[in-house]
C-alpha positions in Angstrom: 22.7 -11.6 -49.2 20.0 -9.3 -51.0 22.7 -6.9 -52.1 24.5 -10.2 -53.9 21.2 -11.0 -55.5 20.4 -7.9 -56.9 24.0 -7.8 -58.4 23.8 -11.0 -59.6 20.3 -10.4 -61.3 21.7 -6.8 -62.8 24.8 -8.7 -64.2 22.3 -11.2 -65.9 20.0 -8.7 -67.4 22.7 -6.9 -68.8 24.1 -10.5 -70.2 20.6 -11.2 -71.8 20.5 -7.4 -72.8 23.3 -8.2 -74.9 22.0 -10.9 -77.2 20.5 -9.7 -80.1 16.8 -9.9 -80.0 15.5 -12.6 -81.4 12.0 -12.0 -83.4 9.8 -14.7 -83.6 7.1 -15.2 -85.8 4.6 -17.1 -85.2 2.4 -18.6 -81.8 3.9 -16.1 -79.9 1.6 -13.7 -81.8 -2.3 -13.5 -81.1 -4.6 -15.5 -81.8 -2.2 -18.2 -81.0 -4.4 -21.1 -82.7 -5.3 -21.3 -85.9 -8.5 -22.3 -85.4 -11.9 -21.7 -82.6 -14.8 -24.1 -82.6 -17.1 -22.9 -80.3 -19.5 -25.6 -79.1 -22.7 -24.8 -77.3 -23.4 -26.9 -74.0 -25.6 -25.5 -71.1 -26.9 -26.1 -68.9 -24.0 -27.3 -66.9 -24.6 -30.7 -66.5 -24.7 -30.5 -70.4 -21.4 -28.8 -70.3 -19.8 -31.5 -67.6 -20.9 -34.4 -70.2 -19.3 -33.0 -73.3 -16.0 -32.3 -71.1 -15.8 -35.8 -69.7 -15.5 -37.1 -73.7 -13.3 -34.3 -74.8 -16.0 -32.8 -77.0 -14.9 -29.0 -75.1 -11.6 -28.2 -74.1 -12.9 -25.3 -71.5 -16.3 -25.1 -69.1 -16.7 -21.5 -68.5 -19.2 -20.1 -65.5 -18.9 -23.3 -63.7 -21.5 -22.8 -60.4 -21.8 -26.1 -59.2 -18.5 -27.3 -56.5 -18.7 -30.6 -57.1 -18.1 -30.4 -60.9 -15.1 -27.9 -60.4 -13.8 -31.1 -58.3 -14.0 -33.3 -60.6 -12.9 -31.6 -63.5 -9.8 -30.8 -61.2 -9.4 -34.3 -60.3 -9.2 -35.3 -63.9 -6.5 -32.7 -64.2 -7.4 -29.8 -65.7 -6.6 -26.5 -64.4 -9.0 -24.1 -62.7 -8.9 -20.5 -63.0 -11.1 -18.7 -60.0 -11.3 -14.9 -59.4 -13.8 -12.3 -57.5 -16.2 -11.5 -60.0 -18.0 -8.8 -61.0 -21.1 -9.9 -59.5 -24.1 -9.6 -57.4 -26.7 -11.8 -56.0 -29.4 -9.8 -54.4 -33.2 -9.4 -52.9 -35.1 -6.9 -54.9 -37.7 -4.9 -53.1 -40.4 -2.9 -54.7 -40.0 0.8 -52.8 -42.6 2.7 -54.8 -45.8 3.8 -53.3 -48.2 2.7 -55.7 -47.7 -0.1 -58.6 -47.4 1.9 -61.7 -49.6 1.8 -64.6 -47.9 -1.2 -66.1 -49.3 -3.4 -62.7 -52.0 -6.1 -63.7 -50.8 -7.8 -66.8 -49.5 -11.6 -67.0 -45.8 -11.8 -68.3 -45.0 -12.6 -71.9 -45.4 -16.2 -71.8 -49.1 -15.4 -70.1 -48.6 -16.5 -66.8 -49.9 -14.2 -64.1 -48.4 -12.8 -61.0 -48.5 -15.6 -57.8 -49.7 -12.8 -56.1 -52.7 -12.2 -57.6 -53.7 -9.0 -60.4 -52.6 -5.7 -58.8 -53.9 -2.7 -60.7 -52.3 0.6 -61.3 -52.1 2.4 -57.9 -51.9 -0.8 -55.7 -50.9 0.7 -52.7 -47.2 -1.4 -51.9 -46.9 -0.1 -48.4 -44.9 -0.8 -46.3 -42.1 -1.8 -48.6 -42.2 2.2 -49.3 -40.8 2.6 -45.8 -36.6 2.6 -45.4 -36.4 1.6 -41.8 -38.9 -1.7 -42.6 -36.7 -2.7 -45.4 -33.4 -2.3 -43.6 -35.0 -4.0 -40.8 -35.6 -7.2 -43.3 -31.8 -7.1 -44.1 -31.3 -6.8 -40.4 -33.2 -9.9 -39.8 -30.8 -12.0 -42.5 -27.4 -10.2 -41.4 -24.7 -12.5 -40.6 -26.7 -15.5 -41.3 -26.2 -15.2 -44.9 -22.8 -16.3 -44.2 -23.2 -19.7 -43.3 -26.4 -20.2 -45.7 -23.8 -19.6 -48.7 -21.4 -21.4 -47.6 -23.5 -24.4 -47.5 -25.1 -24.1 -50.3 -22.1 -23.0 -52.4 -19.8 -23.8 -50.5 -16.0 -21.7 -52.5 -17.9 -20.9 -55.5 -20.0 -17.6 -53.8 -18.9 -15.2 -50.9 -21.3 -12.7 -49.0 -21.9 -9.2 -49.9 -23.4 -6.4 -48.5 -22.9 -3.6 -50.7 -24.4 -3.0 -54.6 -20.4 -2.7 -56.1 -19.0 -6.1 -55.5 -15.0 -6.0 -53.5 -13.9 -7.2 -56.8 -14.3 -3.6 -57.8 -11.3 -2.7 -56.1 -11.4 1.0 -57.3 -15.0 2.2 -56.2 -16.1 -0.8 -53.8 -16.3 1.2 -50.5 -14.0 -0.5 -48.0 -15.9 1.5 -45.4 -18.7 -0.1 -45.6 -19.6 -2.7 -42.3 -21.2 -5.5 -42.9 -24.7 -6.1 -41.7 -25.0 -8.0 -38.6 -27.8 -10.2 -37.6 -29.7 -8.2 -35.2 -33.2 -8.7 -34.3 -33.3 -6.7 -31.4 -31.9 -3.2 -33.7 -35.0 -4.6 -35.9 -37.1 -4.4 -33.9 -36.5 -1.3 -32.3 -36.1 0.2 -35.8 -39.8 -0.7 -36.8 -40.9 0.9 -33.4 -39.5 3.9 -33.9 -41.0 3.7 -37.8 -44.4 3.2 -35.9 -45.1 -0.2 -36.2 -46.6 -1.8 -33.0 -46.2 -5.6 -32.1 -48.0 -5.0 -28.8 -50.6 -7.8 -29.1 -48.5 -10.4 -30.8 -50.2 -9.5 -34.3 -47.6 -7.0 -36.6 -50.0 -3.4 -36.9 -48.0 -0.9 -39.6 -47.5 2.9 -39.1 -51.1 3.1 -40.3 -52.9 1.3 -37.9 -53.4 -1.9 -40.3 -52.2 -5.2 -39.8 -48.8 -6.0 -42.0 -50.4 -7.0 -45.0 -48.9 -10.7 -46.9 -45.9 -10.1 -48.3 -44.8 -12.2 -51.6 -41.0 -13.4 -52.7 -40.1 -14.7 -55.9 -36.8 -16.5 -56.5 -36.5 -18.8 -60.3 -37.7 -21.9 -59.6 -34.8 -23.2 -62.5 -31.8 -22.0 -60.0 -32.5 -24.6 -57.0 -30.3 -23.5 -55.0 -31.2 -20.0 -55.2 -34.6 -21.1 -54.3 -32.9 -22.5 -51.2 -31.6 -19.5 -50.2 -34.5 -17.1 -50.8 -36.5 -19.5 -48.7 -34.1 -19.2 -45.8 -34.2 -15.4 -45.6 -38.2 -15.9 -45.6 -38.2 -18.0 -42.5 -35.7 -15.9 -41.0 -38.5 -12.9 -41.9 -40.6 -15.0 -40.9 -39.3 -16.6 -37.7 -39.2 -12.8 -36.5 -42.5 -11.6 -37.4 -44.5 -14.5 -36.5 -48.3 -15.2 -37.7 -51.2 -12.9 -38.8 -54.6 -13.0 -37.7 -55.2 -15.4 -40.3 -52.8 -17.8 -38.5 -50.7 -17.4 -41.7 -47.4 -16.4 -42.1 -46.7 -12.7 -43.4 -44.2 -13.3 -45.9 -44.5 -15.9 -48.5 -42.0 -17.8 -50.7 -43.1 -18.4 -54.4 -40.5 -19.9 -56.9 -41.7 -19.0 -60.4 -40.4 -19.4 -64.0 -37.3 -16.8 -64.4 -38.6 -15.2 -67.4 -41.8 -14.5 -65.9 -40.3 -13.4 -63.1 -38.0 -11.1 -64.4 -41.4 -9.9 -66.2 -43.0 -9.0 -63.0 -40.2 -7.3 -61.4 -38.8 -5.1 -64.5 -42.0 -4.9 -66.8 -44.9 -4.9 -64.8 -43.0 -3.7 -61.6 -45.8 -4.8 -59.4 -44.1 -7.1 -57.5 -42.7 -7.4 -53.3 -39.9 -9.1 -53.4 -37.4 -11.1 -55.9 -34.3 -12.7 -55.5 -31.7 -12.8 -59.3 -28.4 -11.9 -59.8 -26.8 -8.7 -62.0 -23.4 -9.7 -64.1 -21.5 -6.3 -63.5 -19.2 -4.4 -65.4 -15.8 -2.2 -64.1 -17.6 0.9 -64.5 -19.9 1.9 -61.7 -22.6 3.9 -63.7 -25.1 0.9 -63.2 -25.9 2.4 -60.3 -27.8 5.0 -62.4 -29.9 2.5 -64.4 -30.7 0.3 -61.1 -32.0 3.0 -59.2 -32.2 6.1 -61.1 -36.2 7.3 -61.0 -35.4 8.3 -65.0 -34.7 4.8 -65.8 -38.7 3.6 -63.8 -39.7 2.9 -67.1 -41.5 -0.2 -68.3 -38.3 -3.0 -68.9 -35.7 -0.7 -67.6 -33.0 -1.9 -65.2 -34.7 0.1 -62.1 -37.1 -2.4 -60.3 -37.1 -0.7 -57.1 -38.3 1.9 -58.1 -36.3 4.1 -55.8 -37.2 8.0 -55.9 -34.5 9.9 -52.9 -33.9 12.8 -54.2 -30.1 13.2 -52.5 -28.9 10.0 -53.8 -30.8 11.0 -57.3 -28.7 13.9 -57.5 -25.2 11.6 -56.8 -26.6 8.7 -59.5 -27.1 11.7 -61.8 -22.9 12.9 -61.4 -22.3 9.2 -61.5 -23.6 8.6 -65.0 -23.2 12.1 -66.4 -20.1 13.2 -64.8 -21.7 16.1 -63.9 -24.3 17.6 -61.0 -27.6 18.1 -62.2 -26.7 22.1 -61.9 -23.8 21.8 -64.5 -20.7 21.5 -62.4 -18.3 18.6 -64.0 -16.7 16.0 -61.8 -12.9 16.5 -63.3 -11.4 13.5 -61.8 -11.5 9.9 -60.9 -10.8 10.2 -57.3 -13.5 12.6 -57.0 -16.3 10.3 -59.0 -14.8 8.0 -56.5 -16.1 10.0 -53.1 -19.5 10.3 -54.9 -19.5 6.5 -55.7 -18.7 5.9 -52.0 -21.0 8.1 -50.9 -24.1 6.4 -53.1 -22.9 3.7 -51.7 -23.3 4.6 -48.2 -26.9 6.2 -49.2 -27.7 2.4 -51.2 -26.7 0.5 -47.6 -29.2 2.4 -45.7 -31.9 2.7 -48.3 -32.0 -0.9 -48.8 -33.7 -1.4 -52.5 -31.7 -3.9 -52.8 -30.5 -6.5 -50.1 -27.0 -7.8 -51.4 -26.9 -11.5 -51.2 -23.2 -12.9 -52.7 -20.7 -12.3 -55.1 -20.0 -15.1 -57.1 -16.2 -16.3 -57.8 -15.7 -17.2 -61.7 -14.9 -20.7 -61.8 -13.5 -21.7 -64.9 -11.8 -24.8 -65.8 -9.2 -25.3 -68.8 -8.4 -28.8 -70.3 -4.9 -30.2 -68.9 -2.4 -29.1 -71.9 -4.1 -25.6 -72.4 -1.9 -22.9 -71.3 -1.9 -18.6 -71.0 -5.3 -17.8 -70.4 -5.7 -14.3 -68.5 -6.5 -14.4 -64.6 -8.4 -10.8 -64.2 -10.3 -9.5 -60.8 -13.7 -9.1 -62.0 -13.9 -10.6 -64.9 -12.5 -13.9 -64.4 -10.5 -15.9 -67.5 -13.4 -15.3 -69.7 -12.4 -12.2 -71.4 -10.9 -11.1 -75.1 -7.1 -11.8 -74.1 -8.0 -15.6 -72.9 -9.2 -15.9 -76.5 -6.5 -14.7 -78.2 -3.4 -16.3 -76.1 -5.0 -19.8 -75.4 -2.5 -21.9 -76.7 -1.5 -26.0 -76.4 1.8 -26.6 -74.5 4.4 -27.0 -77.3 3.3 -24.5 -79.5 3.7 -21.2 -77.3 7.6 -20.4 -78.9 6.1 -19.9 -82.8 6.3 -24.2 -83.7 2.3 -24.9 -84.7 2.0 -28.3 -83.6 0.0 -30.1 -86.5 -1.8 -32.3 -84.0 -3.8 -29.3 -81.9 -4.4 -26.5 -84.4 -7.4 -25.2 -82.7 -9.5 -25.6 -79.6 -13.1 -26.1 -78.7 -14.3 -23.4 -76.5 -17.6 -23.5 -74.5 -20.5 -21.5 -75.4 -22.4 -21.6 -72.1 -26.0 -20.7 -73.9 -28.3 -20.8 -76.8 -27.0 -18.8 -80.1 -29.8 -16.5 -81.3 -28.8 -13.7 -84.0 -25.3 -13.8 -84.3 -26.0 -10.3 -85.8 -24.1 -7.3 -84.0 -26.7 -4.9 -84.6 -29.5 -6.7 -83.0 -28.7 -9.2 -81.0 -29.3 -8.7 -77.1 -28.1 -12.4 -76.1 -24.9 -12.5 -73.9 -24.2 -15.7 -75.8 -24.3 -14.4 -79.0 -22.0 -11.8 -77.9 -19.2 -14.8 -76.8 -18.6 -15.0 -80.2 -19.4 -11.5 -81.5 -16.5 -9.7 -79.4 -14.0 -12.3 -81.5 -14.9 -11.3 -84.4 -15.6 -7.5 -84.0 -12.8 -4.7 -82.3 -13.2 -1.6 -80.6 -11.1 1.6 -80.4 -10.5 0.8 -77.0 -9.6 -2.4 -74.8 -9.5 -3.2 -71.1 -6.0 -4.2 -69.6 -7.5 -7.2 -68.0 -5.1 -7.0 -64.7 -5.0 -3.6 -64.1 -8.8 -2.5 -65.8 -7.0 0.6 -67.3 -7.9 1.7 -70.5 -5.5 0.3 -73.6 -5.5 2.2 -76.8 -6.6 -0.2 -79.4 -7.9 0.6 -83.0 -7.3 4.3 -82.0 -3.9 4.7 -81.6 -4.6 8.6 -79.9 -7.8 9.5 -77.7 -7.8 13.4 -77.7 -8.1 14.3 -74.9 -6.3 12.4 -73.2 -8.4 10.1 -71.1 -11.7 12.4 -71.2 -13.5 15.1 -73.4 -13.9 18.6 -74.0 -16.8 20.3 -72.9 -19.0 21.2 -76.1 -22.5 23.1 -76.4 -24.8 24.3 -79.4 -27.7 26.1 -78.2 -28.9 25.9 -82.1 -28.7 22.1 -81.8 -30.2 22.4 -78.3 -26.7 20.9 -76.4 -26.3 22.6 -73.5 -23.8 20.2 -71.7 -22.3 17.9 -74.5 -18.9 17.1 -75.1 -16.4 15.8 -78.4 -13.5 13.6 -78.5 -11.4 12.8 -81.2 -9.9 9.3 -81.8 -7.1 8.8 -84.6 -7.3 5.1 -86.3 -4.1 2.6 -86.5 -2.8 1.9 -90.0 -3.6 -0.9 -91.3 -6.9 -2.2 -90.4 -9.4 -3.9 -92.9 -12.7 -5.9 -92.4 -12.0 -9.6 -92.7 -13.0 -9.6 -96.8 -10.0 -7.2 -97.5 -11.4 -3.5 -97.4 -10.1 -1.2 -96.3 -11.3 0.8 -92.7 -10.7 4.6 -92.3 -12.1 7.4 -89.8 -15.0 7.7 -92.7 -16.0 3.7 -91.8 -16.4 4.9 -88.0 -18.6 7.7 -89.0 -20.8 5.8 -90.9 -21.3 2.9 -88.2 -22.8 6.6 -85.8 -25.0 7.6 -88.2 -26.0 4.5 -89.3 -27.4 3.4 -86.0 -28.8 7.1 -85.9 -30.6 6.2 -88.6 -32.2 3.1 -87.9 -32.4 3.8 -83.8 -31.0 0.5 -82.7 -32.2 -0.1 -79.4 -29.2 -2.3 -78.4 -27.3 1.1 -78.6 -29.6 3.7 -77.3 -27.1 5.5 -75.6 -25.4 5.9 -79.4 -27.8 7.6 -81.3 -30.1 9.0 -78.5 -26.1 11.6 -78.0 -24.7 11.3 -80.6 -25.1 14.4 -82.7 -22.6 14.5 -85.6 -18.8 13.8 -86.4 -16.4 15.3 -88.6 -13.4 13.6 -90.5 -10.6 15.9 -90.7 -8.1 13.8 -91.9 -8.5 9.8 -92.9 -7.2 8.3 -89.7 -9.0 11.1 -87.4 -12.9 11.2 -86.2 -14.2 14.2 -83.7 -17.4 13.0 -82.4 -19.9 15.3 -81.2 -22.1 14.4 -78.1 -25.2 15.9 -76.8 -24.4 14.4 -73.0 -21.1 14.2 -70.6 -19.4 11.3 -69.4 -16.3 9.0 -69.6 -18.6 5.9 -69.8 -20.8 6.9 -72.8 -17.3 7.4 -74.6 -16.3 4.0 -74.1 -19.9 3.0 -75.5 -18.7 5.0 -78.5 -15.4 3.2 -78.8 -16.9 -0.1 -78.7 -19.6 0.2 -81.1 -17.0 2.6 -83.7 -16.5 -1.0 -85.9 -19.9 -3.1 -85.6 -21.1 -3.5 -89.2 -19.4 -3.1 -92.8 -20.8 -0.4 -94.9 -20.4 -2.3 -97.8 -22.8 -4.5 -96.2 -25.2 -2.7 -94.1 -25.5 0.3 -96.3 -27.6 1.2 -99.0 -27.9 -1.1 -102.0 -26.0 -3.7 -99.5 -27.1 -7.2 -98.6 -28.8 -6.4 -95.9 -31.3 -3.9 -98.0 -32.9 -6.6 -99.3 -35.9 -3.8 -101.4 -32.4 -1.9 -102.4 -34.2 1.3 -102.2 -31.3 3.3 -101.0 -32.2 3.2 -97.0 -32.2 0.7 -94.5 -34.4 0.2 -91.6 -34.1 -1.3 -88.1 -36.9 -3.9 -89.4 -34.4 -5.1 -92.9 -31.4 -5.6 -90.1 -33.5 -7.2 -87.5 -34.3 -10.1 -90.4 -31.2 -9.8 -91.8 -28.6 -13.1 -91.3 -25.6 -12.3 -91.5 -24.2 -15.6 -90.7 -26.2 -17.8 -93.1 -25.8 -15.0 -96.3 -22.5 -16.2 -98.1 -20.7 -12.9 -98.5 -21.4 -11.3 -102.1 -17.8 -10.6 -103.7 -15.5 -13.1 -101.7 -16.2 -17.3 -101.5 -15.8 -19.1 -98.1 -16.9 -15.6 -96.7 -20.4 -14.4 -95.1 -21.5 -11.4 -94.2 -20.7 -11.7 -91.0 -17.6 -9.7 -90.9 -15.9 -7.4 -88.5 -12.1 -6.2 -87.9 -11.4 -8.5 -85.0 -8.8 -11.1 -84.1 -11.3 -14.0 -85.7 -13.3 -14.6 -88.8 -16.2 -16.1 -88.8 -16.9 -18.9 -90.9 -19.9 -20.8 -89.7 -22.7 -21.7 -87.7 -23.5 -25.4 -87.7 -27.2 -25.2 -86.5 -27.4 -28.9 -86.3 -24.4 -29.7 -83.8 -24.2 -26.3 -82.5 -20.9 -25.2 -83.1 -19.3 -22.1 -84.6 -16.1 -22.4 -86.6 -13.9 -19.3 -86.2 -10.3 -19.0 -87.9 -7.2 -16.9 -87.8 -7.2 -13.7 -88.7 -3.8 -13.5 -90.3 -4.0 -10.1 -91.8 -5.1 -7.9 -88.1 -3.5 -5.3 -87.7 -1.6 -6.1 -84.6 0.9 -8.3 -84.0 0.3 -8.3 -80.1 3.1 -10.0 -78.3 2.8 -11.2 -74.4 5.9 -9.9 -74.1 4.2 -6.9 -73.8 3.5 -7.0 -70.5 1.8 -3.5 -70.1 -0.1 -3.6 -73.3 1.8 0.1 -74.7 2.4 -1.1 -78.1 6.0 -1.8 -77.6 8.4 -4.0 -75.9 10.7 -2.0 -74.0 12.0 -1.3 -70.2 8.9 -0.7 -69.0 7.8 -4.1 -69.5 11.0 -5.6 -68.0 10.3 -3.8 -64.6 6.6 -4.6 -64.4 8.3 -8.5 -64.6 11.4 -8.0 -61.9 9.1 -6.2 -59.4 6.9 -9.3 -59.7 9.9 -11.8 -60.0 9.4 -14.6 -58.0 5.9 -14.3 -57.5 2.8 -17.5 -58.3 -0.5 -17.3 -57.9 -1.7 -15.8 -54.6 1.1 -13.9 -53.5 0.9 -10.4 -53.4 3.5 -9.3 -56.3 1.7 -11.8 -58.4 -0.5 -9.3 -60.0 -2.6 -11.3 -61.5 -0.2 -13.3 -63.6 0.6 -9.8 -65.7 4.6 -10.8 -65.7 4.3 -14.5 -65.8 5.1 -13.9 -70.0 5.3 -17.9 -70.7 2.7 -19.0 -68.6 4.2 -21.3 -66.3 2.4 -19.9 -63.2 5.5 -18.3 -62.2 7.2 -15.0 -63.1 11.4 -15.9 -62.6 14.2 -15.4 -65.0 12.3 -16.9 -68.1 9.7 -14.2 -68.3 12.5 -11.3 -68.2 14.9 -13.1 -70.9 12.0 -13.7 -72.8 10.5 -10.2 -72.9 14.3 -8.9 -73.3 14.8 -11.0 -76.2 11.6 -9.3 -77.9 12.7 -5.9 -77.1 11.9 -3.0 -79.5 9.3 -5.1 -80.5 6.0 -2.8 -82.0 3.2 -4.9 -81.1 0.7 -2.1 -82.4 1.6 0.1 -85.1 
């Protein structure tokens, strides 16, 4: 019976393979819509109210269970996948507060635990086997405390890479049980003595009052931090004082996150991290180079061993030179860090939250991706209204109302730090390189080459001081113009480097703190010289190649409002792009980019942004292209038969990859329709 199948399916391939292909023009291209109204609605009760009257199409981040219900039960369709995420306790491992200990946060509001100068000793959080105890003493339990709190919308975790990273999450990794008996013997063996009922530390002192923050706008996270303080609590009992040792302080986020990353004074705080594919955040959570006032490492962890893996992690290199060559070696070292992190304990894991997002009923082709859920640049660009998916517009739904899940602030690409702002930045702007949003590989995107293939070559001028640096040369796609009509070559790319050289944006310190130089050999090509190693600082090139026009941002430009010929960081930072009408073409501002979208405008008093079509981008990307090479050919028919008759949650479903017309199925359709389109260029 297989054997009649296969012949039966070979026989119709080569039947559809015979029809000539049929090139539509049209919805079948992205953007699919001719229109994007993004409308601002947090928190989510906000969001929930505007859906109910059809004022948003989509509710994006969706945390609370009951909402996802309902919206369900109304019939719209919900899009859920393992996030790249983590939920976590953060414990402060230093010795000593640092020198920044003692000040209030920026809205003035001091510490609940009182004004600790510089050199506060922070003992005993400085000592490994007491903090793994505390995540011995929460274990298992955290299990059942998520699920009743959030019931499908989080799942436990134990390590600091999140399973959705499917690559580098470290499968070998147990979770932590509940075990107060290992605890305890784990403190004994640390020194600490419980012999008279009262907790004495390794010192002879009693265990001093231990404070833990969690953001007192997040209730339920509030209800979870306080479980995992009675559970300390429950174990460890009452001081001298009659008092428990460890106590629970909800305080305002902001000032929270104040305490924790820019006074770095504080015990213990519970928040959450959004994640990225790319495991070098493990350098700038727990890297001793990143202890700086504001920097990402709280803890404050100093181990020298796992310092030296952190360091290969972020640089791909040991700290005596040697370079890590390929990704299944970065991925022991990851591992291992891993396995270093779990024992260390600066931070206790909590959950992983799934991405919940749900899409109004008659909206179609958004992307399912692991990790980054249906909120990323493909959703944007297929979305499409049943009906119109086969290149007929339908006049009644020309364009959609997305959610914006947070206040706009900047809208400027230069200087704006809010992820919210950046929901409608990455539509209007492109990079050199995209993310295949099922598989996380690397796509060629603007760049139509990256030389070398995949990585760098090793590069050193010890008159420039660059020891271990690296270039890498990207050639440009024809065809590409910022949204007013001009024109982009490799000469526009260089300009964006050294403009943010220039001006030391601090958004992209990891730009002009390497870069060095580039040189343009020929108008397509850039070679990029960097004083520092590593795959993931070149993808922070190849996104920020295309952030700002120069015929905007450069001298004599709009933004140099004195037009003396050089522009500082201060002239962009009160520069608005978005409300300065563009200075050579009408119904244009000077918010422009290369992307799929143009912006149009920023209605301040309903909160909405209108975005439009970009009609003359430089790609005519086609679903059809089912692994994102540029081309419709064979290899996109085989990605669709080895998933044929897969839906969501089988094994072959991959995602949704083959599933071409977005039915939630990949069958017979999704191969005669990618057939029909091939030798289709979707990328020139």
């Amino acid at each position: 019976m297989k054997k009649a199948k296969i012949v039966s399916l070979i026989a119709l391939l080569l039947l559809l393979g015979s029809v000539a292909p049929v090139f539509a023009v049209g919805r079948d291209e992205f953007p699919r819509l001719d229109e994007a109204i993004g409308v601002v609605a947090y928190p989510e009760a906000a969001a929930m109210a505007k859906a109910r009257i059809c004022e948003i199409d989509n509710v994006m981040g969706m945390i609370n269970p009951d909402n996802v219900e309902e919206l369900a039960g109304l019939g719209w369709s919900i899009s859920a996948n393992p996030g790249f995420h983590m939920c976590y306790l953060g414990i402060n491992c230093r010795d000593y507060t640092p020198e920044t200990s003692g000040q209030p946060s920026s809205g003035g509001v001091y510490p609940p635990y009182g004004v600790r100068e510089p050199g506060w000793p922070l003992y005993p959080l400085n000592i490994t086997e007491f903090r793994y105890a505390l995540h011995l003493l929460i274990g298992c339990r955290k299990t059942d405390w998520i699920a009743e709190l959030y019931r499908f919308i989080n799942v436990r975790l134990d390590t600091t890479i999140p399973p959705a990273s499917v690559f580098w999450f470290n499968p070998k990794i147990t979770p932590v049980p509940y075990d107060p008996a290992q605890a305890y013997n784990l403190l004994i063996s640390a020194g600490f003595s419980n012999s008279t009922g009262i907790w004495l530390m390794p010192n002879g002192q009693e265990l001093r009052k231990i404070w833990v923050m969690s953001p007192k706008e997040a209730p339920p996270s509030v209800t979870l931090t306080g479980k995992c303080v009675d559970s300390w609590n429950e174990f460890f009992g009452r001081g001298s004082d009659g008092e428990y040792y460890f106590i629970h302080s909800p305080v305002g986020f902001y000032d929270e996150i104040d305490f924790a990353f820019v006074n770095r004074d504080h015990d213990i705080y519970f928040l959450c991290w959004g994640l990225g594919r790319n495991p070098d955040y493990l350098y700038d959570f727990f890297h001793p180079d990143v202890d700086i006032p504001d920097g990402a490492n709280s803890p404050g962890l100093n181990y020298p061993p796992l310092n030296d893996l952190l360091y290969a992690i972020k640089y791909w290199r040991w700290p005596d030179g040697t370079p890590i060559t390929t990704m299944e070696e970065m991925r022991e070292v990851v591992w291992l860090a891993q396995e270093y992190l779990y024992v260390l304990t600066p931070y206790i894991p909590l959950y992983s939250r799934k991405y919940h997002n749900a899409f109004k009923a008659g909206l179609q082709c958004w992307a399912e991706s692991l990790g980054y859920g249906s909120a990323n640049w493909f959703t944007y660009n297929w979305i499409n209204w049943k009906g119109t998916a086969a290149g007929i517009p339908d006049p009644n739904k020309p364009s959609w109302k997305f959610h914006i899940s947070g206040p706009l602030s900047r809208l400027n690409p230069i200087t704006s730090t809010s992820a919210y702002d950046w929901q409608v930045l990455n539509l209007v702007l492109d990079g050199l390189l995209t993310v295949n949003p099922f598989t996380h590989e690397d796509v060629l995107w603007a760049a139509k080459a990256w030389i070398p293939k995949g990585g760098y070559e090793p590069w050193s001028d010890p008159e420039q001081n660059v020891i271990y640096g690296m270039k890498v040369t990207f050639k440009l796609r024809p065809g590409i113009k910022w949204h007013d009509g001009t024109p982009v070559d490799a000469n526009t790319v260089k300009w964006n480097f050294d403009f943010l050289k220039q001006i030391e944006a601090p958004r992209y310190y990891d730009i002009w703190a390497n870069y060095v130089t580039a040189e343009v050999p020929a108008s397509d090509t850039i070679t990029i010289y960097i004083n520092n190693t590593g795959v993931w600082l070149i993808y922070s090139f190849a996104g920020s190649a295309l952030l700002v026009p120069p015929h905007i941002y450069g001298p004599y430009g709009p933004v140099d409002a004195d037009q003396n010929g050089e522009v500082t960081y201060s002239e962009v930072l009160a520069f608005k792009p978005y409300a300065t009408a563009h200075p050579t073409v009408p119904g244009l501002t000077c918010l422009i980019g290369t992307g799929t979208w143009i912006f149009k405008e920023w209605d301040m008093l309903t909160q909405t942004v209108r975005l439009v079509e970009n009609n003359a981008y430089f790609a005519r990307f086609l679903r059809e292209d089912i692994n994102f090479d540029g081309k419709v050919d064979m290899s996109d028919v085989g990605i669709a038969l080895r998933a044929f008759g897969a839906t969501p949650g089988h094994p072959r479903w991959i995602y949704g990859q083959g599933d071409v017309n977005c039915d939630r199925k990949v069958d017979m359709s999704d191969v005669g329709m990618t057939l029909r389109k091939f030798g289709k260029i979707t990328l020139p």
